[in-house]
TIRO-2110 file (N, C-alpha, C; in Angstrom, 1 decimal):
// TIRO-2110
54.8, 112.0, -10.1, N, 1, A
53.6, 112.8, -9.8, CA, 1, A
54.0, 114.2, -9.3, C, 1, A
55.2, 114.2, -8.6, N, 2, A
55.4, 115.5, -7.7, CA, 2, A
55.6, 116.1, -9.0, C, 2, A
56.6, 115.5, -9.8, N, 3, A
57.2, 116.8, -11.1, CA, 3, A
56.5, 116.8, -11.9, C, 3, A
55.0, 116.5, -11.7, N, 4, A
53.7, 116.6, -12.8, CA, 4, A
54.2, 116.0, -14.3, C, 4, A
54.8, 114.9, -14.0, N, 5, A
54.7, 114.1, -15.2, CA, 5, A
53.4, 112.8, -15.0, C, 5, A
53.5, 112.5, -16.1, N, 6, A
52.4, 111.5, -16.3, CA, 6, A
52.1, 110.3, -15.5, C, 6, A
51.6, 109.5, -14.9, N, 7, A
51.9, 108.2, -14.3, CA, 7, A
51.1, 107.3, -15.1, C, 7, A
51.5, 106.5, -15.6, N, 8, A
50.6, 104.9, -16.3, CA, 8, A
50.9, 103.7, -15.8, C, 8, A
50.2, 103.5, -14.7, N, 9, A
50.5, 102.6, -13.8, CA, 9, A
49.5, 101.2, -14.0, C, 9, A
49.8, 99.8, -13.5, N, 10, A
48.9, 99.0, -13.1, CA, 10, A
48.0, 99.4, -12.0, C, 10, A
47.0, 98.8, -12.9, N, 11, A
45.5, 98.8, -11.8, CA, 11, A
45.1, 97.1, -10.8, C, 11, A
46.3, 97.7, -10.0, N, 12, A
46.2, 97.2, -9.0, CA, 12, A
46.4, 98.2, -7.6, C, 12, A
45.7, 97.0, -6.6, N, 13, A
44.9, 97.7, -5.4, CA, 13, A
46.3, 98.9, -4.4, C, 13, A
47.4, 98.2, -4.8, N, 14, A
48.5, 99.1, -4.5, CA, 14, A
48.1, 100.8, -4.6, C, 14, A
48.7, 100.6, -6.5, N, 15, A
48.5, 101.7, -6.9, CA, 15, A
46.8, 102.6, -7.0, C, 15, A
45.6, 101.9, -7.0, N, 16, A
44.8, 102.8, -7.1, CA, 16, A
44.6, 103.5, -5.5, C, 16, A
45.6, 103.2, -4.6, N, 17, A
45.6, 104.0, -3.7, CA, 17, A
45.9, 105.6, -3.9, C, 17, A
46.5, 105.3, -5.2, N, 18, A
47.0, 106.8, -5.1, CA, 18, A
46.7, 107.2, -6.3, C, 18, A
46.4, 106.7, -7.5, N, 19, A
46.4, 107.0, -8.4, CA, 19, A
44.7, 107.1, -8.8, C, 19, A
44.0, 107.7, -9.6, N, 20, A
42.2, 107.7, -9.6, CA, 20, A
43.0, 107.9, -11.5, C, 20, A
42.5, 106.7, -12.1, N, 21, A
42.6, 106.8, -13.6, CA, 21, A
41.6, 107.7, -14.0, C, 21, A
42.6, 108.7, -15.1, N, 22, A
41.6, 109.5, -15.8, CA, 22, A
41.7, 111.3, -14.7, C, 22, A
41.9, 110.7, -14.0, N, 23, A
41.8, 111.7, -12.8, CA, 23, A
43.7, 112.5, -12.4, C, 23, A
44.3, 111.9, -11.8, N, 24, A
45.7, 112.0, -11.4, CA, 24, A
46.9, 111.3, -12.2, C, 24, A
46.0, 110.6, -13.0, N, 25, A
47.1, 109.5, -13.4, CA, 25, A
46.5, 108.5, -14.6, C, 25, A
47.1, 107.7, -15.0, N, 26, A
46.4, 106.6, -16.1, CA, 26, A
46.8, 104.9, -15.4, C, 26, A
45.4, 104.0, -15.6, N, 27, A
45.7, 102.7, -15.0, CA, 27, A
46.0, 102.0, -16.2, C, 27, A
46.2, 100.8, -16.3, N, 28, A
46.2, 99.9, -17.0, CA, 28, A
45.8, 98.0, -16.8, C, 28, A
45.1, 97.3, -17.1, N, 29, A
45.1, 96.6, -16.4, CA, 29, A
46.9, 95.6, -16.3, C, 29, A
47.0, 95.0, -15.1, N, 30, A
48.0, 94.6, -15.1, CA, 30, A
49.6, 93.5, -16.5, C, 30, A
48.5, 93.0, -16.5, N, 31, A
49.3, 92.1, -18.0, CA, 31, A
48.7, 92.3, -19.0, C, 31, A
48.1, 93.7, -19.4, N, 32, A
48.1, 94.0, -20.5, CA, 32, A
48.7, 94.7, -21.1, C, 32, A
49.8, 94.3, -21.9, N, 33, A
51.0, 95.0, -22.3, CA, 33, A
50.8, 95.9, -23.7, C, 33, A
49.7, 95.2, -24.4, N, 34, A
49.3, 96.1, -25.2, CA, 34, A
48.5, 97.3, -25.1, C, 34, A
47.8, 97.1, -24.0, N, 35, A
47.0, 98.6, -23.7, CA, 35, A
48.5, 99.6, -23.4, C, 35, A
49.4, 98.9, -22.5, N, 36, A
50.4, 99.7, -22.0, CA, 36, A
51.0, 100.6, -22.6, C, 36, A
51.1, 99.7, -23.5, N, 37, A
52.5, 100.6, -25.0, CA, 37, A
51.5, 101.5, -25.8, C, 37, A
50.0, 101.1, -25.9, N, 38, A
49.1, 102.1, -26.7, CA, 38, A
49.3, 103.1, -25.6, C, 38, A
49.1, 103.3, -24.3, N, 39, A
49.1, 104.3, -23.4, CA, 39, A
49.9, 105.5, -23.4, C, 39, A
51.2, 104.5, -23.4, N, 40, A
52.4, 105.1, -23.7, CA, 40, A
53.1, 106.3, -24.6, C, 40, A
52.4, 105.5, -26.2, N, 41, A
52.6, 106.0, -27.2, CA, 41, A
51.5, 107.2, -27.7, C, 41, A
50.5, 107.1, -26.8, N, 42, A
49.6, 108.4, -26.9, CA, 42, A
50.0, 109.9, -26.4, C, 42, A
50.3, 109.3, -25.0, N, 43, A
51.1, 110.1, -23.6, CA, 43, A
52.4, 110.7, -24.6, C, 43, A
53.1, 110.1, -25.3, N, 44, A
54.1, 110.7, -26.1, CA, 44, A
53.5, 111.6, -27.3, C, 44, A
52.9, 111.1, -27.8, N, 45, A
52.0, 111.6, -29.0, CA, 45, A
51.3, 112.9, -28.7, C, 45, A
51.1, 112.6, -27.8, N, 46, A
49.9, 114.2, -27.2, CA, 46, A
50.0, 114.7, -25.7, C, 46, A
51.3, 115.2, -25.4, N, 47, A
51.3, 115.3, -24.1, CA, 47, A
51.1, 116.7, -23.7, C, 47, A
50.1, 117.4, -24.6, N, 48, A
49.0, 118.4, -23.7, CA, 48, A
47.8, 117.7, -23.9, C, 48, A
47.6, 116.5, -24.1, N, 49, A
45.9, 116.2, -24.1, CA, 49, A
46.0, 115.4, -22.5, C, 49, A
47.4, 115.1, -21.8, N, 50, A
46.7, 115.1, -20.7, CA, 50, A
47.5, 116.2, -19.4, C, 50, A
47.5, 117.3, -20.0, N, 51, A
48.1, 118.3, -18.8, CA, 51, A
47.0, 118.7, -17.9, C, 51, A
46.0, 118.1, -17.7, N, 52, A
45.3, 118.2, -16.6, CA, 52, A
45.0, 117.3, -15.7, C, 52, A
45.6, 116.0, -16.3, N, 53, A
45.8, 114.7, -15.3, CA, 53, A
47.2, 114.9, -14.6, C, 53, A
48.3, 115.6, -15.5, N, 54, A
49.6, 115.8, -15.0, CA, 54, A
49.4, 117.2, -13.5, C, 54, A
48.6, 118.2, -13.9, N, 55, A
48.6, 119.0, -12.5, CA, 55, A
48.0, 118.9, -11.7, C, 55, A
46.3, 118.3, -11.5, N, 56, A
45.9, 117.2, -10.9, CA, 56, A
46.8, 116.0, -10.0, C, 56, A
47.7, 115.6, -10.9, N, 57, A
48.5, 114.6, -9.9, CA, 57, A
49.7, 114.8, -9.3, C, 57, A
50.5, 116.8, -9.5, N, 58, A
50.8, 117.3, -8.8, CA, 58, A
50.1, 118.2, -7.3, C, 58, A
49.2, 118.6, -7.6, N, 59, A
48.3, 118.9, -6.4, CA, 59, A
47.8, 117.6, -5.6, C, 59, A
48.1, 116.4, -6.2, N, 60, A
47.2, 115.4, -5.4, CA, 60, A
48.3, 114.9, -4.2, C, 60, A
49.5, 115.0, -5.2, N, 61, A
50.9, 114.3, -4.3, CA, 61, A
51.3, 115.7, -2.9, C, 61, A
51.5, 117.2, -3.6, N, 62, A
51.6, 118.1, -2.7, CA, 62, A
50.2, 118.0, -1.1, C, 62, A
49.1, 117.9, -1.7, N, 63, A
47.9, 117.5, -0.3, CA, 63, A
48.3, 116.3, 0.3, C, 63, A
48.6, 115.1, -0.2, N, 64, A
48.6, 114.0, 0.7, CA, 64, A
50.0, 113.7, 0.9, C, 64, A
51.3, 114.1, 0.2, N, 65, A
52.9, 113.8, 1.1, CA, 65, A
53.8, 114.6, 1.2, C, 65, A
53.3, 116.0, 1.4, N, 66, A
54.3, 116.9, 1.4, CA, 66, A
55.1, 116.5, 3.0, C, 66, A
56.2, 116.6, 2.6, N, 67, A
57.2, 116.0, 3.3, CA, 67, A
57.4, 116.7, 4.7, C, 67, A
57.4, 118.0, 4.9, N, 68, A
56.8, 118.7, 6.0, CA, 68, A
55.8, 118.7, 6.8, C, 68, A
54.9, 118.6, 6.2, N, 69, A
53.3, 118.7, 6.9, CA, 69, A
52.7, 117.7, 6.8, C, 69, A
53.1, 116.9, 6.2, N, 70, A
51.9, 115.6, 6.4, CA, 70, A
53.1, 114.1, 6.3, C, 70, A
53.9, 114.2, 5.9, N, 71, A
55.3, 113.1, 6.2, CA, 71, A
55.7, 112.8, 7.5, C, 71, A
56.5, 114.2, 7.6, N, 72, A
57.7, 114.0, 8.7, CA, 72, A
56.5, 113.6, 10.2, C, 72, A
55.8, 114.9, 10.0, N, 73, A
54.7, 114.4, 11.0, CA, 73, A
54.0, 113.0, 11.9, C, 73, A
53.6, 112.1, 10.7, N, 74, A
53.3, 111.2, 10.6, CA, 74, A
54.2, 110.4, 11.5, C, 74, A
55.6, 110.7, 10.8, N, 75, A
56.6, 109.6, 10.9, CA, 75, A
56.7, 109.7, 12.5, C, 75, A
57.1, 111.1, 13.0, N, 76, A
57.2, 111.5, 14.4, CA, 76, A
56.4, 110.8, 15.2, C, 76, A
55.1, 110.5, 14.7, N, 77, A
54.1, 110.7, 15.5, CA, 77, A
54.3, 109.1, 15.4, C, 77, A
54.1, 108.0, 14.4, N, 78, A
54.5, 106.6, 14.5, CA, 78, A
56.0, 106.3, 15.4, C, 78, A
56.5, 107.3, 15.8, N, 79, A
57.7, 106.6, 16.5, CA, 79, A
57.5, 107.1, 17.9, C, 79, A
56.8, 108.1, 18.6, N, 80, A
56.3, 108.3, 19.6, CA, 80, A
55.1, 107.0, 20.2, C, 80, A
54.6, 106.7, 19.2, N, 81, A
53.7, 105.4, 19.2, CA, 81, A
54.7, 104.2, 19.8, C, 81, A
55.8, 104.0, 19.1, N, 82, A
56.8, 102.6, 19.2, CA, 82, A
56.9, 103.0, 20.4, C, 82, A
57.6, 104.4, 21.3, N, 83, A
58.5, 104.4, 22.3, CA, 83, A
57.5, 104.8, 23.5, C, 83, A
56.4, 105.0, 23.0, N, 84, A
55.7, 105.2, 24.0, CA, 84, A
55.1, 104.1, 25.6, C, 84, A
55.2, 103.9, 26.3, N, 85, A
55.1, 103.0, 27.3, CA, 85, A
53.7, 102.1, 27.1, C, 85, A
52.7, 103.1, 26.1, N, 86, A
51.3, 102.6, 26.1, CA, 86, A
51.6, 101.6, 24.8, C, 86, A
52.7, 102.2, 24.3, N, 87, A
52.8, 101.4, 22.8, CA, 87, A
51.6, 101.9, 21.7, C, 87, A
51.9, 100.7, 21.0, N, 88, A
50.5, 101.0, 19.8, CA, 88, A
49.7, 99.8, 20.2, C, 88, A
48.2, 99.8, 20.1, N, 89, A
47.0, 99.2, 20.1, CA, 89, A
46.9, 97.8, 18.9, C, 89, A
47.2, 96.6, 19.5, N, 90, A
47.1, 95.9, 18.6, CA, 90, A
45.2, 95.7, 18.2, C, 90, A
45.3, 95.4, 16.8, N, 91, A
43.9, 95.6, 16.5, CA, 91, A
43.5, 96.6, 15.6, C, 91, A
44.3, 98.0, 16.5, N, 92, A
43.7, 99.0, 15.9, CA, 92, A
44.5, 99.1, 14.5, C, 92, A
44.0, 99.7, 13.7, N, 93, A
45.0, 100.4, 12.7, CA, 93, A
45.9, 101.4, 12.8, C, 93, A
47.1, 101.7, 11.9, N, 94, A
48.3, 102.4, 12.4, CA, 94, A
47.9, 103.4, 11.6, C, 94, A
46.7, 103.6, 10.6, N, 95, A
46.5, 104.7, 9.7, CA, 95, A
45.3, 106.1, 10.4, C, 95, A
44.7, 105.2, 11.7, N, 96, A
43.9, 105.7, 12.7, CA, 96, A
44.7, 105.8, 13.6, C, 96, A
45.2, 105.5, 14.2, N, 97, A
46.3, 106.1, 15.2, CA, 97, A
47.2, 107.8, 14.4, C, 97, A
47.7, 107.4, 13.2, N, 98, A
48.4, 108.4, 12.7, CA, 98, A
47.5, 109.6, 12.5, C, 98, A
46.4, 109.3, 11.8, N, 99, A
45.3, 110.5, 11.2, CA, 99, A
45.1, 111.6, 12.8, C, 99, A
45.1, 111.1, 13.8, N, 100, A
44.8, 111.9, 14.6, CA, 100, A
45.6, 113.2, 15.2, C, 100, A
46.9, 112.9, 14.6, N, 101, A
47.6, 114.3, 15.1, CA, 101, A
48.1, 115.3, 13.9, C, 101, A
47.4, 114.8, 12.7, N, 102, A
47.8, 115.0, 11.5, CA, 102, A
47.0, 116.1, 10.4, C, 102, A
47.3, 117.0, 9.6, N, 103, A
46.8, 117.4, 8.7, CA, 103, A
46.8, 117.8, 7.4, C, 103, A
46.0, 117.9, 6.7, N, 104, A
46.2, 118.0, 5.2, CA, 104, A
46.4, 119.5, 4.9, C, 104, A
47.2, 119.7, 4.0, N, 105, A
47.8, 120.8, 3.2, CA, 105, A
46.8, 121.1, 2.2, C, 105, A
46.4, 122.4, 2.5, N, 106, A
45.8, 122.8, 0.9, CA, 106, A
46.6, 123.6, 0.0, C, 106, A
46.2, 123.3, -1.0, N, 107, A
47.0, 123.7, -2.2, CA, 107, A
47.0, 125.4, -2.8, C, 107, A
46.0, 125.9, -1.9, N, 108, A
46.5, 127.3, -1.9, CA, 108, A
46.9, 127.8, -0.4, C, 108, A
47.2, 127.0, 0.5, N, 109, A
48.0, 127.7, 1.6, CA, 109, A
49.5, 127.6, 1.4, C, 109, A
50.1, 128.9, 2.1, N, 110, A
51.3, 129.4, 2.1, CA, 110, A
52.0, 128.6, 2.9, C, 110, A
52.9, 127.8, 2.8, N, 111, A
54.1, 126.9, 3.6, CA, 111, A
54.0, 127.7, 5.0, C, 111, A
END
């Protein structure tokens, strides 16, 4: 997704975390191996009919993991959690703990 190539992934709960079919990326259902290979062979067949799912799912991956501003951060901030004397909050979620010192990158701001 970073190098705006295609993604045709299973539609499973993993992946539609990150992937919105038709949108960032293409799903498939899981053991259907023949949708897969049709997928495939279209994606090869016509790969400007989806260059707007491919830049789409470069803008999607730069907003949510750029490795500077929304990664390393994160990661800092989960290990300040570990060493911290208060620790982390069992119960709570570790995606609400993180979200709070955190921010999203837009895709027309300057590094």
């Amino acid at each position: 997704m970073s190098a705006g190539c295609l993604v045709i992934g299973s539609d499973t709960p993993p992946v539609r975390e990150v992937i919105s079919s038709g949108e960032n990326g293409l799903l498939v259902p899981f053991f259907a191996v023949e949708e897969l290979a049709g997928r495939v062979i279209e994606a090869l067949q016509e790969p400007t009919k989806f260059l707007a799912i491919r830049e789409a799912a470069r803008h999607f991956v730069v907003d949510h993991y750029d490795a500077e501003q929304i990664c390393v951060p994160r990661m800092r901030r989960l290990l300040d959690l570990k060493s911290s004397p208060r620790g982390y909050w069992p119960g709570r979620p570790a995606s609400e703990l993180l979200e709070k010192d955190t921010r999203r990158v837009s895709r027309n701001s300057s590094p």
